[in-house]
C-alpha positions as protocol buffer text, in pm:
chain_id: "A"
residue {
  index: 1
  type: UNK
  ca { x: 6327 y: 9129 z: 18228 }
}
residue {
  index: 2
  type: UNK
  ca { x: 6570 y: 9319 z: 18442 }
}
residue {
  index: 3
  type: UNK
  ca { x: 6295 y: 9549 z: 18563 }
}
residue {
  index: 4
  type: UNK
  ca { x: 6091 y: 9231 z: 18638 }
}
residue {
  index: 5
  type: UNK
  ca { x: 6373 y: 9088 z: 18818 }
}
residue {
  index: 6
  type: UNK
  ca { x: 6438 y: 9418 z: 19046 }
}
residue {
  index: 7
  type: UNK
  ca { x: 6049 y: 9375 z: 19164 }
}
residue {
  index: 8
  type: UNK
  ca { x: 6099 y: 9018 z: 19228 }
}
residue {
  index: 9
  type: UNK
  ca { x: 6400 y: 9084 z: 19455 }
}
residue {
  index: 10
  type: UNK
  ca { x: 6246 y: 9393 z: 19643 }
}
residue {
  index: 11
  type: UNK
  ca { x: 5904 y: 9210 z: 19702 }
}
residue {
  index: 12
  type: UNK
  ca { x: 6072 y: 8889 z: 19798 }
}
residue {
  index: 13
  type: UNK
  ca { x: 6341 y: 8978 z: 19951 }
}
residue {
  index: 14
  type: UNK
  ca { x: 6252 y: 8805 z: 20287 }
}
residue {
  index: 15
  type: UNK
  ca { x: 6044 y: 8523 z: 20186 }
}
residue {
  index: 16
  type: UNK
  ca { x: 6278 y: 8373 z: 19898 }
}
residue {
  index: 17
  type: UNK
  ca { x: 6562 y: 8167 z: 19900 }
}
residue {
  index: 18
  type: UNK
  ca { x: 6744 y: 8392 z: 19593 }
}
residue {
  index: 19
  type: UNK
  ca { x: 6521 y: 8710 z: 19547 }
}
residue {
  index: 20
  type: UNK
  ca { x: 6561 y: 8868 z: 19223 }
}
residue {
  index: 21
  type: UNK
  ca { x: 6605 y: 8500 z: 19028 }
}
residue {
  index: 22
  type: UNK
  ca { x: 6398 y: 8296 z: 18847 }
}
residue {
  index: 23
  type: UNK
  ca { x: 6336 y: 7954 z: 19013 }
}
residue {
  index: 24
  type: UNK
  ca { x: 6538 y: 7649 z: 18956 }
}
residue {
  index: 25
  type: UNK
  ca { x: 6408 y: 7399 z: 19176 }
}
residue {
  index: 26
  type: UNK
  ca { x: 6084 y: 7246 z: 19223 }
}
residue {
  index: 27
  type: UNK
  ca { x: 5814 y: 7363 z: 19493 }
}
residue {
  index: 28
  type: UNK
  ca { x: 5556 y: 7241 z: 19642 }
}
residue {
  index: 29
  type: UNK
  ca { x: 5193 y: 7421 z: 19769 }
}
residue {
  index: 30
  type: UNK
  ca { x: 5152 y: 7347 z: 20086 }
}
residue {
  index: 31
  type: UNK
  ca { x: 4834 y: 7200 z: 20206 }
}
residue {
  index: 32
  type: UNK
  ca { x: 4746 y: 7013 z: 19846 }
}
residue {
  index: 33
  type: UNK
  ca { x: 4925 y: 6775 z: 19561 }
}
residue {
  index: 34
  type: UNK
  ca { x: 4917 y: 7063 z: 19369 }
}
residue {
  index: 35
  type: UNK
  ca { x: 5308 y: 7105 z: 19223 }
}
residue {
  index: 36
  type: UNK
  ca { x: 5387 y: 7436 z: 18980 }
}
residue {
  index: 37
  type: UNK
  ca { x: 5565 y: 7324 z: 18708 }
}
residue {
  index: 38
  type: UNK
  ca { x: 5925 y: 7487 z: 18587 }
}
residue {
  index: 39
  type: UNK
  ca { x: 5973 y: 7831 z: 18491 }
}
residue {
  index: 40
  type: UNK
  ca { x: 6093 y: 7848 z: 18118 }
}
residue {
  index: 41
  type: UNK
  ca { x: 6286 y: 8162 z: 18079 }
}
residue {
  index: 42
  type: UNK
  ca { x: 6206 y: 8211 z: 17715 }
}
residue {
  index: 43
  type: UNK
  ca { x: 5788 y: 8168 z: 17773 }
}
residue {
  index: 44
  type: UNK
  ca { x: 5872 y: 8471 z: 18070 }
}
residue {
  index: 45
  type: UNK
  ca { x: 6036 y: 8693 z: 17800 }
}
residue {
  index: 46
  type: UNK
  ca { x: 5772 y: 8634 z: 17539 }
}
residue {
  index: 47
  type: UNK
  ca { x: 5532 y: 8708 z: 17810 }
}
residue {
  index: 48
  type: UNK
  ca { x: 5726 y: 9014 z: 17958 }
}
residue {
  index: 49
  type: UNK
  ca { x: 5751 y: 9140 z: 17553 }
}
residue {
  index: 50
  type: UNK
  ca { x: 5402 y: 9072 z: 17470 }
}
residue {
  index: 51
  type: UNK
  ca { x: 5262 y: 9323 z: 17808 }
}
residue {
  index: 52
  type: UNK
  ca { x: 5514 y: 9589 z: 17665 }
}
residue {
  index: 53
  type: UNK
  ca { x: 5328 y: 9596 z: 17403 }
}
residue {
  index: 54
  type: UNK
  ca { x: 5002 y: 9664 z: 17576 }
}
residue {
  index: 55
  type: UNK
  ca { x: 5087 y: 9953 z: 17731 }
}
């Protein structure tokens, strides 16, 4: 998750409000009704552990 995290922050370091962290408010897509839902930290780690695993 840390490494994850590091990548987030480098990539968007200019174009995010806190780089490097895992959302906590909604968004919006601009140009449609489309709205992302929350992250849920534990569905990223099972994620993030289930690609380990690939590799």
């Amino acid at each position: 998750m840390d490494l994850v995290k590091e990548y987030n922050r480098i990539v968007c370091e200019s174009l995010c409000d806190k780089p490097g962290e895992i959302r906590s408010y909604p968004v919006r897509i601009t140009g449609t009704d489309y709205k992302p839902g929350m992250p849920v930290i534990e569905k990223i780690e099972e994620v993030l552990q289930l690609a380990s695993k690939m590799t």
